[in-house]
C-alpha positions in Angstrom: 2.5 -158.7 42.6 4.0 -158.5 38.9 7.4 -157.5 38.4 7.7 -155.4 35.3 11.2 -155.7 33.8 11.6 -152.7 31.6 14.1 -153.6 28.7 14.9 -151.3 25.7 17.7 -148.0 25.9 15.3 -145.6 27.2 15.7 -143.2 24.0 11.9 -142.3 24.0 10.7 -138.5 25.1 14.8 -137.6 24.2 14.3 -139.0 20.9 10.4 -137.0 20.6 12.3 -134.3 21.7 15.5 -134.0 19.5 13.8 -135.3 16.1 10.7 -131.7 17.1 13.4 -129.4 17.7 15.6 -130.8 14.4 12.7 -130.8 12.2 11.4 -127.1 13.8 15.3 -125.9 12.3 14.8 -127.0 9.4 11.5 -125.6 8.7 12.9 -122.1 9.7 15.7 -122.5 7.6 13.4 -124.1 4.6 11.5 -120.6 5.1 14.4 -118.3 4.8 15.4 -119.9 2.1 12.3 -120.0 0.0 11.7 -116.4 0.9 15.3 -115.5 -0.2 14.7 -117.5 -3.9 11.1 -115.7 -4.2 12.2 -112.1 -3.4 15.6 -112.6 -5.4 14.0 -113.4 -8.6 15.8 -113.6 -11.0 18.3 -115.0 -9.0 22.0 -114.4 -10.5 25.0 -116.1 -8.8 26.3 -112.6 -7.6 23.0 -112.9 -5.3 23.6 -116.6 -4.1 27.2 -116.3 -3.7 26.9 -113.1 -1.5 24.6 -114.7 0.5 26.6 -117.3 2.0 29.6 -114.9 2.2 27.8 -113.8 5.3 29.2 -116.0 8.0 26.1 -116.0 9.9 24.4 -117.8 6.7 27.1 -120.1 6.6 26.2 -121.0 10.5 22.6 -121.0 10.1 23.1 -123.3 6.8 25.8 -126.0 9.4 23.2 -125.6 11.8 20.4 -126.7 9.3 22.8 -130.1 8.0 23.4 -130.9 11.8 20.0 -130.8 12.4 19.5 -132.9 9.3 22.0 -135.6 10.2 20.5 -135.8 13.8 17.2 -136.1 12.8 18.8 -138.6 10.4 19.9 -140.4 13.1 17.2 -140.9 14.8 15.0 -141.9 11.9 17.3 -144.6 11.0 18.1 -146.0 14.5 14.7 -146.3 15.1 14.6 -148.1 12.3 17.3 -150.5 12.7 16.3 -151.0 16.2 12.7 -152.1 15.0 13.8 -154.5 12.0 17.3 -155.6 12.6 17.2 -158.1 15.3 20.5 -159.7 15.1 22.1 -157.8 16.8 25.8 -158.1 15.2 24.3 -156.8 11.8 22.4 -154.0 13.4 25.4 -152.9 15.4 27.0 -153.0 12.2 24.6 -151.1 10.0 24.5 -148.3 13.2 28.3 -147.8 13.2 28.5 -147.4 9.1 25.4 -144.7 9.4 27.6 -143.1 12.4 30.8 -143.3 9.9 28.5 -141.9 7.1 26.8 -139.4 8.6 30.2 -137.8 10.3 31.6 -138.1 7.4 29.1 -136.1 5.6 28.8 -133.5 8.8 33.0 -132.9 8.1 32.5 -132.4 4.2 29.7 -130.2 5.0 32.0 -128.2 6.9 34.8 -128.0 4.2 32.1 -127.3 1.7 30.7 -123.9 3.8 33.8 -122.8 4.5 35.6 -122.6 1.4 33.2 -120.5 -0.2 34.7 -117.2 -1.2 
């Protein structure tokens, strides 16, 4: 009998899973927002400014850059995972993507909400 030793962290169909549903919100959103620049032509900042005075825009658009940032993620663990083998300097490069990436999720969240 072979014994199959199964190495790796597991991330695969919760990976599949969380990079569909990210890039699915994006697309939506992606949608919207080309409708809303085609149907608002031509657009004046009284248009785009009122738009993201709605708080439900201003949800839907943190929704969209935490789906980006996850997606992110994902994409660039993978890659790290694949092509860094030392495992030091991939550690490394993950935990300055995580710093990056949070740090880009908290100005995203000063930069919504201090519209108006």
């Amino acid at each position: 009998m072979v014994e199959r030793i199964v190495s790796g962290a597991h991330y695969g169909l919760r990976d599949w899973l969380m990079q569909r549903i990210t890039g699915v919100v994006m697309a939506l959103y992606s949608l919207f927002l080309a409708a809303f620049l085609l149907t608002h032509q031509p657009l004046q900042f009284a248009e785009w400014s009122g738009l993201f005075q709605n708080q439900w825009m201003r949800l839907a658009s943190l929704l969209f850059l935490l789906s980006l940032y996850l997606h992110a993620w994902v994409g660039v663990r993978d890659i790290l995972m694949d092509y860094v083998h030392h495992t030091v300097l991939r550690l490394t490069a993950e935990a300055l993507v995580i710093l990056l990436l949070v740090g880009c999720t908290a100005w995203s969240v000063q930069i919504l909400w201090s519209i108006g």
